[in-house]
N, C-alpha and C positions, 0 to 999 in steps of 0.2 A: 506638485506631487508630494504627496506625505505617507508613511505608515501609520500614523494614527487609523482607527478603524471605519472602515468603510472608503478607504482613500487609497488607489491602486494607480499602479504606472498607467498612463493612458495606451499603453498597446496590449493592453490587456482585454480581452473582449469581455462583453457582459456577463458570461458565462463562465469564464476565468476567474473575474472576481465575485461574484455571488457566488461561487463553489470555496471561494480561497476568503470572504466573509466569515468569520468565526464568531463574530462578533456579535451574528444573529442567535449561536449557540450561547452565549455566556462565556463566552472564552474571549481572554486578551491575546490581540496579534499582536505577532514578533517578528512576523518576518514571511516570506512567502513556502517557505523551506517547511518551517513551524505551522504554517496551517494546513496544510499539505497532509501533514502526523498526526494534526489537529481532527481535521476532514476523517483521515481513517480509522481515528480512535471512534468518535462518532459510528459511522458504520459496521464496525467492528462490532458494537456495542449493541446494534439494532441483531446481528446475528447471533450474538452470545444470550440476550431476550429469548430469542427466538430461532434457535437452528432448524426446528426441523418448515420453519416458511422459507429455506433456501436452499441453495444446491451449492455447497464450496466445492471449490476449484483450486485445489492448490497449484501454483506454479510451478512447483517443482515436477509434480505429476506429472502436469500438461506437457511441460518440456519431455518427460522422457518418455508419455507414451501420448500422445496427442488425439490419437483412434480413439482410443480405451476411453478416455476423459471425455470427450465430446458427445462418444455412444452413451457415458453414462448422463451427462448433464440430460440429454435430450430422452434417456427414460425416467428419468427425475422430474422433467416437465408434464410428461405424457406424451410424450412427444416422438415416443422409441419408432412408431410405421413411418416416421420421415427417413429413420436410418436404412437407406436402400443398397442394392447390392455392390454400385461403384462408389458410397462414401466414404469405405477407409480409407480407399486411394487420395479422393478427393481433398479428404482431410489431411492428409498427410501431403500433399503438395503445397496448400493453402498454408499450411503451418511450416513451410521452410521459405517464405515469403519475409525477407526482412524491410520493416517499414521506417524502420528508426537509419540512419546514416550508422556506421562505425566510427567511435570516438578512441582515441588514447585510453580510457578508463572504462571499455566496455564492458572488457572482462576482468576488472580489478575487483577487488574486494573492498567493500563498503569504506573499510576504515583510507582505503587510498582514495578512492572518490569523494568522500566528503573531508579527509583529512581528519586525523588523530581526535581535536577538540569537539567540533563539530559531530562526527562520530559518537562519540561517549556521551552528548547532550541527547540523540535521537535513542539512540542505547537503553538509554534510561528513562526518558519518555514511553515506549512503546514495550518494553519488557513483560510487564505484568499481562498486556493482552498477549502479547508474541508466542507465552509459555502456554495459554488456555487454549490457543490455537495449534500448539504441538510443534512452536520452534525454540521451545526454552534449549536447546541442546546448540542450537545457530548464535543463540546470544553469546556476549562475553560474559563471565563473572562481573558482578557488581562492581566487586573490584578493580577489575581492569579497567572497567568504563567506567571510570570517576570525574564527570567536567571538573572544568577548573571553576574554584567559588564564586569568580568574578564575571563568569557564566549564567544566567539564571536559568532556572530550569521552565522547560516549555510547560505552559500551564493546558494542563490535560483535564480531560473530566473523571469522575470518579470510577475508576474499574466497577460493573456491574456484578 
């Protein structure tokens, strides 16, 4: 097993790592954490192109009203005569379906989940897209998020 690029833990399925390959992007891997931010800057980038070929979905949305969001993606599609008279319900049961287990850090805050250093490297990474997408107010200041120099910074693509 190695990190060199193209070189994944073997219980990684194929699709795991051909998603977590950055390599095919032009981007140096660092780690699977790093391509992960890598992957999303990427996409990120194909919406910022092109917003109106998609329908965002922000999470926070979804979370607080999961009806509303849903009814809208599906008139965004064309898709609105599927929305029938028992879907909000529907939606709204399907959406209090937890599929992930509860961990210690579910409901922590970034910076306790990845820990301080760690934090401030991903911080700084994904900032510039974070604000174009209307979470610059959720970021830390630059300042606070400062890695340590012996840190290197994840190598991103160039904000479009």
């Amino acid at each position: 097993f190695s990190w060199d690029a193209g070189h994944f833990p073997e219980h990684f399925s194929s699709g795991k790592q051909q998603y977590l390959d950055i390599s095919l992007d032009g981007l140096r891997y660092s780690g699977y954490v790093d391509a992960v931010v890598q992957r999303w800057a990427l996409v990120v980038d194909e919406y910022l192109l092109c917003p109106s070929d998609f329908s965002l979905v922000r999470y926070e949305d979804f979370v607080k009203d999961p009806a509303a969001e849903t009814h809208k993606l599906l008139t965004a599609l064309g898709m609105a005569e599927k929305w029938g008279p028992d879907a909000e319900e529907r939606v709204r049961q399907a959406s209090k379906v937890q599929y992930q287990t509860s961990g210690s850090t579910r409901d922590g805050q970034p910076e306790e989940v990845f820990g301080p250093t760690m934090f401030a490297r991903l911080a700084a990474a994904v900032r510039s897209r974070a604000e174009l997408l209307g979470y610059g107010s959720m970021m830390p200041s630059p300042s606070e998020a400062l890695p340590p120099a012996h840190w290197p910074p994840i190598d991103m693509p160039p904000t479009p």
